[in-house]
C-alpha positions as CSV (number, residue, x, y, z in Angstrom):
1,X,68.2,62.3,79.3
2,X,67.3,59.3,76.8
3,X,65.5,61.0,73.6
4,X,62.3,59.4,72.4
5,X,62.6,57.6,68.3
6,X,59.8,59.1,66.4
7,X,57.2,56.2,65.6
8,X,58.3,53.6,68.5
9,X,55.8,51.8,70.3
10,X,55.4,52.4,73.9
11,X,54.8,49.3,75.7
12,X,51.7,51.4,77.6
13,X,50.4,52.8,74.2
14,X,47.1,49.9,73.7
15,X,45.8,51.6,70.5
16,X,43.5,49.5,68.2
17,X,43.2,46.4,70.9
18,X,39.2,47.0,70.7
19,X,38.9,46.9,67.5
20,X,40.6,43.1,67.5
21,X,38.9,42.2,69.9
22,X,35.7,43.2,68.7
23,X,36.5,41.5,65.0
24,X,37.7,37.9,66.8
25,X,34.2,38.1,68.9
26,X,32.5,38.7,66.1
27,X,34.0,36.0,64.1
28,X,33.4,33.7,66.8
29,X,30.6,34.4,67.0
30,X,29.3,33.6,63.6
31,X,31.6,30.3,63.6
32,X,29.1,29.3,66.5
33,X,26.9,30.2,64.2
34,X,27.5,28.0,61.9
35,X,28.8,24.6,64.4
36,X,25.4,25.1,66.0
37,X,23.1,23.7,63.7
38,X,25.9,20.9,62.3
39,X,25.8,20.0,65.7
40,X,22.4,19.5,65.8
41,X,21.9,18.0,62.8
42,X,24.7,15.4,64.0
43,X,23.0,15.0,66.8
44,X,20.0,14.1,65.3
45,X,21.6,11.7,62.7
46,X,23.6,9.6,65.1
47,X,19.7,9.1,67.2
48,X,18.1,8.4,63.6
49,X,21.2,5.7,63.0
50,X,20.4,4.2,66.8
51,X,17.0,3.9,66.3
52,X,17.7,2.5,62.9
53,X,20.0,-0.3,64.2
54,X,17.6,-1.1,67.2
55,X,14.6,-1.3,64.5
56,X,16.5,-3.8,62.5
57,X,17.5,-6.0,65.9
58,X,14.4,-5.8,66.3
59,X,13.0,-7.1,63.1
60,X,15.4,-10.2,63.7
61,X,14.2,-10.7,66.6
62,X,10.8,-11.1,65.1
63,X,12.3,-14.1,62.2
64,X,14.3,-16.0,65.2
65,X,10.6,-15.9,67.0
66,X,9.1,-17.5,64.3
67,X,12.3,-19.8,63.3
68,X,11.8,-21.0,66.7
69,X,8.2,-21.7,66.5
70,X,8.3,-23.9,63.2
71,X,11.2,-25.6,64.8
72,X,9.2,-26.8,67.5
73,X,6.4,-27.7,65.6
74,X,6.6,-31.5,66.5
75,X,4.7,-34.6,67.9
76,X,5.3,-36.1,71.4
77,X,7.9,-38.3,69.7
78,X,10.0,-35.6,68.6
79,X,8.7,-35.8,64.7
80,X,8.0,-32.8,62.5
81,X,3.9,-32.5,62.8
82,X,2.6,-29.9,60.1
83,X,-0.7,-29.4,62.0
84,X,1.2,-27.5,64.4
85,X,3.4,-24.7,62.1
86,X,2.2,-21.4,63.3
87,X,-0.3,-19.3,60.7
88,X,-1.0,-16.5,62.3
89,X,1.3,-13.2,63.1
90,X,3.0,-12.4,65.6
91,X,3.9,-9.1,67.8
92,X,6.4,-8.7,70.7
93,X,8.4,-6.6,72.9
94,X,12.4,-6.6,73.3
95,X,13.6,-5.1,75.7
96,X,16.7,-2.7,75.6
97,X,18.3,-1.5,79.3
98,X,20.1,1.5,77.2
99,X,17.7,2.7,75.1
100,X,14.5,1.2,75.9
101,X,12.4,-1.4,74.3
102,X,12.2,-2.0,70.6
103,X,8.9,-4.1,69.1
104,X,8.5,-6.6,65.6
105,X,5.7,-8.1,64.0
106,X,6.4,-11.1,62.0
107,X,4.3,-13.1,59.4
108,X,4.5,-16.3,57.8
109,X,3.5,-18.1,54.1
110,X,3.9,-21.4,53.3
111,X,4.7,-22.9,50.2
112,X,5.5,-26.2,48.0
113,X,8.1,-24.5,45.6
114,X,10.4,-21.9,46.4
115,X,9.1,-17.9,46.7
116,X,12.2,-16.8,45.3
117,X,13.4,-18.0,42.1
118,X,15.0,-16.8,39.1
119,X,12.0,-16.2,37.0
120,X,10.8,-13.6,39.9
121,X,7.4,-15.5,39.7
122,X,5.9,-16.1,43.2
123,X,3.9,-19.3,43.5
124,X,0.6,-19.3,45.3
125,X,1.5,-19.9,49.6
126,X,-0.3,-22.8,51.0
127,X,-3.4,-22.5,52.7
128,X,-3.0,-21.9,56.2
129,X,-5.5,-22.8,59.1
130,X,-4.7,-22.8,62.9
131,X,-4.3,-26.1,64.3
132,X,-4.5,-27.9,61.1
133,X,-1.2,-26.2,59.2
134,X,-0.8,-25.2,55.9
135,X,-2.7,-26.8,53.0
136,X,-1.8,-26.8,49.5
137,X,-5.4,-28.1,47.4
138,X,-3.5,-28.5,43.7
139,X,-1.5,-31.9,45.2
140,X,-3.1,-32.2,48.6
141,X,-0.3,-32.0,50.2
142,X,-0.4,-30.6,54.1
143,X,3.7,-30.5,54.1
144,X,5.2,-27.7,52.9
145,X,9.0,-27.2,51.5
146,X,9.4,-23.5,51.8
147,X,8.2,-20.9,54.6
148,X,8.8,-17.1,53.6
149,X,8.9,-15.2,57.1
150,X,8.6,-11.3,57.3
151,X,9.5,-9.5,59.9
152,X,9.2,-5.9,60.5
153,X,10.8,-3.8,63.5
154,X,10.6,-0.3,65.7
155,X,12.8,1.4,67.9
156,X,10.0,2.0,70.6
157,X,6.1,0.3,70.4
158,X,5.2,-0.5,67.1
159,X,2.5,2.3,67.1
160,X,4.4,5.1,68.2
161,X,8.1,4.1,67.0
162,X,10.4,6.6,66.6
163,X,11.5,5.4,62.6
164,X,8.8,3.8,60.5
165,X,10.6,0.8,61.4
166,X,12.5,-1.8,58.5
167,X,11.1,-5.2,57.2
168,X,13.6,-8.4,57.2
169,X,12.1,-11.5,54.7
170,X,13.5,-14.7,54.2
171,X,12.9,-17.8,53.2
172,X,13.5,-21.1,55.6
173,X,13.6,-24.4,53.9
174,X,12.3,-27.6,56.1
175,X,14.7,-30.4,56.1
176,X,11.9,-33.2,54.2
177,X,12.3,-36.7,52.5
178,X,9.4,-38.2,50.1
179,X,8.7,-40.7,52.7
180,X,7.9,-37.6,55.4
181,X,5.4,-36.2,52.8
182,X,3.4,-39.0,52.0
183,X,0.0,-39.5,52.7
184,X,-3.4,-37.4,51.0
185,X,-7.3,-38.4,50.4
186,X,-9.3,-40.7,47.8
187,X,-12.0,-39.0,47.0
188,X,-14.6,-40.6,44.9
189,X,-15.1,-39.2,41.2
190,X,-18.1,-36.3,41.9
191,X,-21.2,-37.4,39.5
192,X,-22.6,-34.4,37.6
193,X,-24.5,-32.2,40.0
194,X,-23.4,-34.3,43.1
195,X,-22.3,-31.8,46.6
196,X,-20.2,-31.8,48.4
197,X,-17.0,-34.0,47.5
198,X,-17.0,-37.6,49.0
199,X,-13.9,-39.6,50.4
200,X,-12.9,-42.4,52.0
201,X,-13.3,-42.3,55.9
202,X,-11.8,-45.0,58.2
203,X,-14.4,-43.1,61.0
204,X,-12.1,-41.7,63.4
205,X,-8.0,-41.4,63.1
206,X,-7.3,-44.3,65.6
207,X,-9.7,-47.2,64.3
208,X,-9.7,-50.8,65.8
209,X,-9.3,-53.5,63.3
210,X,-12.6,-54.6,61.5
211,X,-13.7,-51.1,61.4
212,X,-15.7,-50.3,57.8
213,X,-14.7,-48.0,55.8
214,X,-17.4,-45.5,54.2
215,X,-17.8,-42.1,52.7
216,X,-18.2,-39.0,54.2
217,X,-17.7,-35.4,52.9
218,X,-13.8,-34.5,52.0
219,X,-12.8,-32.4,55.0
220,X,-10.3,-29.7,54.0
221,X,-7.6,-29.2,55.4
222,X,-7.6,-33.1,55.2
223,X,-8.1,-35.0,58.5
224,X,-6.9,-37.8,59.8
225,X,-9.2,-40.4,59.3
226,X,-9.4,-39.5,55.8
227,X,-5.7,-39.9,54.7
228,X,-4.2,-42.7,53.1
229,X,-1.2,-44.3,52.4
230,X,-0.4,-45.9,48.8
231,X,2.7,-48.2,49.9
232,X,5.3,-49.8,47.7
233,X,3.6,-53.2,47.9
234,X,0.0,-52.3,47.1
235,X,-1.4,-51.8,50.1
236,X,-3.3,-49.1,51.4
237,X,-2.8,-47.8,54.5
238,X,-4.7,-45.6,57.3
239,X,-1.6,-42.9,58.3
240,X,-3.2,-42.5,61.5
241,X,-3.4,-45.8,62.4
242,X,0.1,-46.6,63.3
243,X,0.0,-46.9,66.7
244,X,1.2,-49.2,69.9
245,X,-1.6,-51.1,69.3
246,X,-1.1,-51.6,65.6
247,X,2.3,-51.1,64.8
248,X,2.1,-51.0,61.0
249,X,-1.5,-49.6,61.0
250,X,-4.7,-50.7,59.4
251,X,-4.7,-51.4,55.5
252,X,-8.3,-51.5,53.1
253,X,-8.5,-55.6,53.4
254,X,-11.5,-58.1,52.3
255,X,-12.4,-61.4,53.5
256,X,-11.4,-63.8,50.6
257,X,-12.3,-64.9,47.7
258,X,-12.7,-61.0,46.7
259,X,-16.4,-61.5,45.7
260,X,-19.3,-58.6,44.7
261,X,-20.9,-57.5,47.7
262,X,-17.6,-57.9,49.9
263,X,-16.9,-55.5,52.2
264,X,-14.0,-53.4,52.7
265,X,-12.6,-52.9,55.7
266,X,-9.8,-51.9,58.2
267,X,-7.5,-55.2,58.9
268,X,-4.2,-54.9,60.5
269,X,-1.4,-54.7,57.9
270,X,1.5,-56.9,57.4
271,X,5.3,-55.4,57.5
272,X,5.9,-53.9,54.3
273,X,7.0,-56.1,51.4
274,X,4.8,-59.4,52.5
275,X,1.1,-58.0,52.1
276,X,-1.5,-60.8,52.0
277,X,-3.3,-60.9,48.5
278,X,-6.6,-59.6,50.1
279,X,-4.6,-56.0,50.7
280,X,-3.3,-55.7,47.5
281,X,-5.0,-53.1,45.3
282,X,-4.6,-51.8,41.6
283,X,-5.0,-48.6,40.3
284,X,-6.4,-49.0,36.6
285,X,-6.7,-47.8,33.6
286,X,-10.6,-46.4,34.5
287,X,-9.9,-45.0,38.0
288,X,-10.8,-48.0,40.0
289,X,-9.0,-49.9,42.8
290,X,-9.4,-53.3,41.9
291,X,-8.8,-56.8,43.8
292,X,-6.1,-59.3,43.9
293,X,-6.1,-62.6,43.3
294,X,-3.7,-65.3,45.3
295,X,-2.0,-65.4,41.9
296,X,-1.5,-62.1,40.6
297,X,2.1,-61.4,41.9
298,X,3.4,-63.8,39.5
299,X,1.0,-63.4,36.6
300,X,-0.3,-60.1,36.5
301,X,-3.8,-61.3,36.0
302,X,-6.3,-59.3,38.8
303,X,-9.9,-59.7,39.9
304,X,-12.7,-58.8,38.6
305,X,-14.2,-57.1,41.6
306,X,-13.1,-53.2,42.1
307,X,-13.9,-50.5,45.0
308,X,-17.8,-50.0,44.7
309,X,-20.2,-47.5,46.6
310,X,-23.8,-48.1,46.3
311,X,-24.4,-44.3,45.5
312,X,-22.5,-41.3,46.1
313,X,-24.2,-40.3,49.2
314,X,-22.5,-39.6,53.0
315,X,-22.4,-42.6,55.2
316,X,-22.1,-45.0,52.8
317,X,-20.3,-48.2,53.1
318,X,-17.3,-49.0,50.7
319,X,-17.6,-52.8,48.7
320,X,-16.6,-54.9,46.2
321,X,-18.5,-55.2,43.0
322,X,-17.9,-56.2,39.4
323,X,-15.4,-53.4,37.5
324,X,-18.0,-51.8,35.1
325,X,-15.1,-49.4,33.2
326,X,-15.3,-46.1,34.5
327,X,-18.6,-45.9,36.7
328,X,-19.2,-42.9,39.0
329,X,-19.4,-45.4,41.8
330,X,-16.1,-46.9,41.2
331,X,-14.2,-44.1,40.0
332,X,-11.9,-42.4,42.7
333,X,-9.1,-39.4,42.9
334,X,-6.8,-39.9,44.9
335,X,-4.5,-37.1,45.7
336,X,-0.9,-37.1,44.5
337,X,-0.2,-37.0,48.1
338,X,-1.2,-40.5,48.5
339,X,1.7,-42.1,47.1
340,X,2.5,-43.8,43.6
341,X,2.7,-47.4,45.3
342,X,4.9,-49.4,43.3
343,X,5.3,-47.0,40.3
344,X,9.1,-46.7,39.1
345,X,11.1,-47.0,36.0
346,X,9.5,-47.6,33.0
347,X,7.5,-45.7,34.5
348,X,8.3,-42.2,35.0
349,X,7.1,-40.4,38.1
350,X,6.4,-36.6,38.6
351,X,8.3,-35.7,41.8
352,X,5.8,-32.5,42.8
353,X,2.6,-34.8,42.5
354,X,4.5,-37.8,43.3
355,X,1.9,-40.3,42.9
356,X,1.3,-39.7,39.2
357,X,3.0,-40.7,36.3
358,X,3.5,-39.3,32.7
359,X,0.3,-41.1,30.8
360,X,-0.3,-41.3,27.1
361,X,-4.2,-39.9,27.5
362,X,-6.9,-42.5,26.9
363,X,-4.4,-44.5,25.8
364,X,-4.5,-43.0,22.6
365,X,-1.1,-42.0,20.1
366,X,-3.0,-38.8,18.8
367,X,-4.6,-37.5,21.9
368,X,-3.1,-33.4,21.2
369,X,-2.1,-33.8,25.3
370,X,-0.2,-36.2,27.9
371,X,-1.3,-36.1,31.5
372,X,0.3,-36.7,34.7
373,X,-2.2,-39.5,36.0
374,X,-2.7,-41.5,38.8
375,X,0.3,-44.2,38.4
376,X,-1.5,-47.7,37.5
377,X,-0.8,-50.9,39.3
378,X,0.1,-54.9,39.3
379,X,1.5,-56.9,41.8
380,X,3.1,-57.9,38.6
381,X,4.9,-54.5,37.3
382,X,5.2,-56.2,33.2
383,X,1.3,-56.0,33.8
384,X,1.2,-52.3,33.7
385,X,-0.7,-50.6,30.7
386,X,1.9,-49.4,27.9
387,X,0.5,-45.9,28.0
388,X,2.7,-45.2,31.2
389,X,5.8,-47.4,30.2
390,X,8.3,-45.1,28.6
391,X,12.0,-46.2,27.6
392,X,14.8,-43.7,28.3
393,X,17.9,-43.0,26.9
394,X,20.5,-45.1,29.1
395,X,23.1,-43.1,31.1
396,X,26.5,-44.6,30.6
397,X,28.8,-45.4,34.3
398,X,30.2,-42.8,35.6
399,X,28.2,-40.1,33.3
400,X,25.3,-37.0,33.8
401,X,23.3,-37.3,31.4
402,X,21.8,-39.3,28.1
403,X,20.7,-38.1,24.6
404,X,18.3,-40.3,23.0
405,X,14.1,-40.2,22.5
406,X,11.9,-41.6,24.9
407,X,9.8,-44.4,23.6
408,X,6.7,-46.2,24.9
409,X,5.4,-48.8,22.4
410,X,1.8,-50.3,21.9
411,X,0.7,-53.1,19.4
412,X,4.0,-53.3,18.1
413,X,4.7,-49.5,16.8
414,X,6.9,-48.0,18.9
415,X,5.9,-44.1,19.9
416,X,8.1,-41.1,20.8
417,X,7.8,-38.3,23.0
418,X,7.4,-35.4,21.4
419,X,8.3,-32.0,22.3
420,X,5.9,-28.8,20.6
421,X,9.3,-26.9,20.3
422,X,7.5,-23.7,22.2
423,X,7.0,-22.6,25.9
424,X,4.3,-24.2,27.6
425,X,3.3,-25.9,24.4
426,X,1.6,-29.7,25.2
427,X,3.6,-32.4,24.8
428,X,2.6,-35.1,22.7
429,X,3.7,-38.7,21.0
430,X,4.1,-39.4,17.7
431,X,5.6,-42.2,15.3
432,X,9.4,-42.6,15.7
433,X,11.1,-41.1,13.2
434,X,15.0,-40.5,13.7
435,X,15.1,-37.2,11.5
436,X,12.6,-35.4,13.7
437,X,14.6,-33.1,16.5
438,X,11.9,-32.9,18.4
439,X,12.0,-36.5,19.6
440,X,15.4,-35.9,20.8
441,X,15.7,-35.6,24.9
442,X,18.1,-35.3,27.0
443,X,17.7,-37.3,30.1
444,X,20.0,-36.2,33.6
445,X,20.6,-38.1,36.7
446,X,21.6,-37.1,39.8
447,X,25.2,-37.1,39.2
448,X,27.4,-34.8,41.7
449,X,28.4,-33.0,38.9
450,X,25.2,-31.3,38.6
451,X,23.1,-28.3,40.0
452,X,20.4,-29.5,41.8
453,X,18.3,-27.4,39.3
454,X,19.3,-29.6,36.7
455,X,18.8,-33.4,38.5
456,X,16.2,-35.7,37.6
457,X,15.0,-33.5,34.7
458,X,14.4,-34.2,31.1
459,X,15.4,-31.2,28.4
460,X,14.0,-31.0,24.8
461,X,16.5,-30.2,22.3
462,X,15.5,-26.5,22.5
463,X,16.4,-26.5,26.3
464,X,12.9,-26.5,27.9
465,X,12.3,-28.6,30.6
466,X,9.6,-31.7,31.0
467,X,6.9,-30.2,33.4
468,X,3.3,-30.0,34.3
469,X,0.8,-27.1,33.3
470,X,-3.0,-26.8,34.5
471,X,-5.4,-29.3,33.1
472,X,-7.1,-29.1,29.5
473,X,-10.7,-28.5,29.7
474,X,-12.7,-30.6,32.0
475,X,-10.3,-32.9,32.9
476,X,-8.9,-33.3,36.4
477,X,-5.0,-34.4,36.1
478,X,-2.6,-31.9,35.3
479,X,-1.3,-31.6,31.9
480,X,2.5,-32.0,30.6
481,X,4.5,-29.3,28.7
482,X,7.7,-28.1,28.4
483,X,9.0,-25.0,30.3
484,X,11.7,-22.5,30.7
485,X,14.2,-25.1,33.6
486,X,13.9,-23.7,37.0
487,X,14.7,-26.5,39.1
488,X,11.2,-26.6,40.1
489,X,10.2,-30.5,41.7
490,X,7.2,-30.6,39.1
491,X,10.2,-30.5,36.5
492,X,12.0,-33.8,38.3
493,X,11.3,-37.5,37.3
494,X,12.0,-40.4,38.9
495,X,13.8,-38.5,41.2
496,X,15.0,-40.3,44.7
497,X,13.5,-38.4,48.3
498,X,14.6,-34.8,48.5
499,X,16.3,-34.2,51.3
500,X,17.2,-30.4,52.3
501,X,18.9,-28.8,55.3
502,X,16.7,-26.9,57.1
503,X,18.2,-23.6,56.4
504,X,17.7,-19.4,56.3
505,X,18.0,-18.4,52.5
506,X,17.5,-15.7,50.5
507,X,18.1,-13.2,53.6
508,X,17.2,-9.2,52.5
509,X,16.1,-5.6,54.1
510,X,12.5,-5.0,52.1
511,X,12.5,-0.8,51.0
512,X,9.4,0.5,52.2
């Protein structure tokens, strides 16, 4: 007989077992509890992250759409044609085989200086008009530098997405050269009261030779048998005239001598650099285009007969007359997009409104403003008027930049540029006087060693950049001032064509 221990367990004795049990279910139970809804939530946060990351695909979609469509913006021969840029938005599907289709809608703005810059100040975009492409009405320039694209994105239709979607911007920069960009209207000084604004029209964009030139109202965005070309040898060329036909266009000609009553008309130009005398026209100091003589590449000396309209009415033809100083019916505008000819150094040429120069205004020492004007003329450059011949400080080989005042100099006193020492203050000249700072510039080339922000530009000795401001008063040409330096083109002189990559820049996610 084997005697039981008091207080052993007996392998059949199951005592308290419930009660574990019961505890583990119930903590189970409330740990399932808990995972549930973390599971749910997780659940929910990994779609939310899915939809997110299709919503942004889908927003670059969108700016690889509208890359693609400024890209292709050309002509038959393969050249860059601003008239056909895209204006208006665009919507699209793209489609996912996993999760389903994503949408975008993307938007474009055009511009002449860059939308994002370091002063956070957004210039006005370009006008923009189906078919005829962006417009800019300050230079009359149709070409534009910079195109902001915005491009936002759903997971799903762009009505009934299932995030609010996100918003891609960024800027592209068009790959452009001066001698891309050229080419603007010459509109005729308006007369007090007169409607609308004339210009010169060759009468269709593809003229034959002989055709007269007259005036009819300034279409806007410019067409093309209104724009001109200003070329380095005088002449002044139809754009849209260049053609199999006439293979370097149709230029404003006369029949010589270049007599009153003369008329203007289309005659087919000459290569450039060997014009005949009865194509070469000067802008002068009143406004007016006037003739050549056979003689006036080697002396200076010009004509006495100027561009002439009988009134300032539509339809009317385009003549020679007798300059009369200023005269509404002689008096053009031409846009800075028409060229500045055969400006260049003494001269010094605004880059943004590249066919005007920095001008002493009315040729007088204490006007309390300079201008950027249309840049005068001569087949003979020594015959340009003093009041847009400034001397610079010269750059030494193999250097950035000069110190020195700028000097333009008229019945034998010579006259410095002068700096009003505040932001946007109007720049002015005054006597020489080597103790006065504020005649003291420093002048930059376009030296490697530089930022591009800081080529062509000319610094007052408080570190403000030469620029241009809005016109004083009445008057039509911009003013000049100096400004905090942003690398802006209005801030560039004399500078050689701008050539950019045609790039994707300033890339970011806008926050709704």
């Amino acid at each position: 007989m084997i005697a039981r221990l008091p207080g052993r367990f007996r392998a059949s004795d199951d005592r308290g077992s419930m009660a574990m049990f019961l505890t583990i279910a119930v903590v189970g139970l409330a740990i399932a509890a808990l995972l549930v809804p973390m599971v749910v939530t997780s659940s929910r946060t990994t779609r939310s992250d899915t939809s997110r990351v299709h919503a942004l695909d889908a927003a670059q979609a969108g700016v690889n759409v509208m890359v693609g469509e400024i890209r292709a913006a050309k002509d038959m021969q393969g050249v860059g044609d601003s008239r056909r840029l895209p204006c208006e938005s665009r919507s699209g599907i793209v489609t996912d085989s996993v999760v389903g289709p994503a949408a975008y809608t993307v938007s474009v703005e055009y511009f002449t200086a860059n939308p994002v810059n370091a002063t956070n100040t957004r210039p006005q975009p370009m006008r923009c008009v189906p078919r005829s492409g962006p417009y800019e009405p300050l230079s009359g320039t149709s070409t534009p530098k910079f195109a902001r694209i915005t491009s936002t994105g759903t997971d799903g239709p762009a009505s009934t997405g299932s995030t609010p979607g996100r918003t891609l911007a960024t800027t592209y920069v068009f790959r452009t050269a001066n001698t891309n960009i050229v080419g603007g209207r010459i509109r005729i000084n308006p007369a007090t009261g007169t409607s609308p604004e004339l210009c010169l029209d060759g009468g269709s964009a593809t003229p034959i030779a002989g055709a007269v030139v007259n005036l009819q109202p300034c279409a806007n965005p410019p067409q093309s048998q209104q724009v001109f070309v200003y070329r380095t040898d005088l002449t002044i060329q139809l754009l849209s005239s260049v053609t199999g036909t006439y293979r370097d266009g149709l230029c404003l000609d006369t029949a010589p001598p270049a007599t009153a009553g003369r008329t203007v008309f289309l005659g087919a130009c000459s290569p450039l650099g060997s014009p005949p005398y009865t194509q070469q026209w000067s802008y002068n100091d009143n406004g007016g285009y006037t003739a050549s003589l056979p003689t006036s590449a080697a002396t200076g000396t010009l004509s006495s007969q100027c561009f002439n309209v009988t009134s300032q009415s539509a339809g009317v033809q385009l003549l020679l007359a007798s300059c009369s100083g200023g005269a509404t019916t002689q008096s053009w505008i031409p846009d800075p997009a028409v060229g500045a000819g055969a400006a260049k150094a003494p001269q010094l040429v605004n880059f943004a409104q590249f066919g005007r120069c920095l001008d002493v205004t009315n040729q007088d020492p204490s006007s309390d403003h300079l201008i950027d004007y249309p840049c005068k003329q001569n087949p003979f450059p020594g015959a340009v008027a003093w009041n847009q011949k400034f001397t610079t400080p010269g750059i030494a080989a193999g250097a950035s930049s000069a110190v020195g005042p700028i000097t333009t100099t008229r019945s034998g006193i010579t006259y410095c540029l002068t700096s009003p020492v505040t932001d946007q203050g109007y720049v002015t000249v005054s006597v020489c006087a080597a103790s006065n700072p504020r005649q003291s510039w420093t002048v930059y080339n376009d030296s490697p060693s530089l930022a591009y922000s800081a080529k062509y530009t000319i610094v007052d000795n408080g570190s403000r950049c030469l620029g241009l401001t809005s016109p004083k008063g009445t008057e039509v040409w911009s003013a000049i001032d100096v400004e905090g330096c942003t690398g802006a083109t209005e801030q560039k002189w004399n500078a050689t064509a701008d050539l950019a990559s045609s790039v994707l820049q300033d890339v970011a996610e806008l926050r709704p």
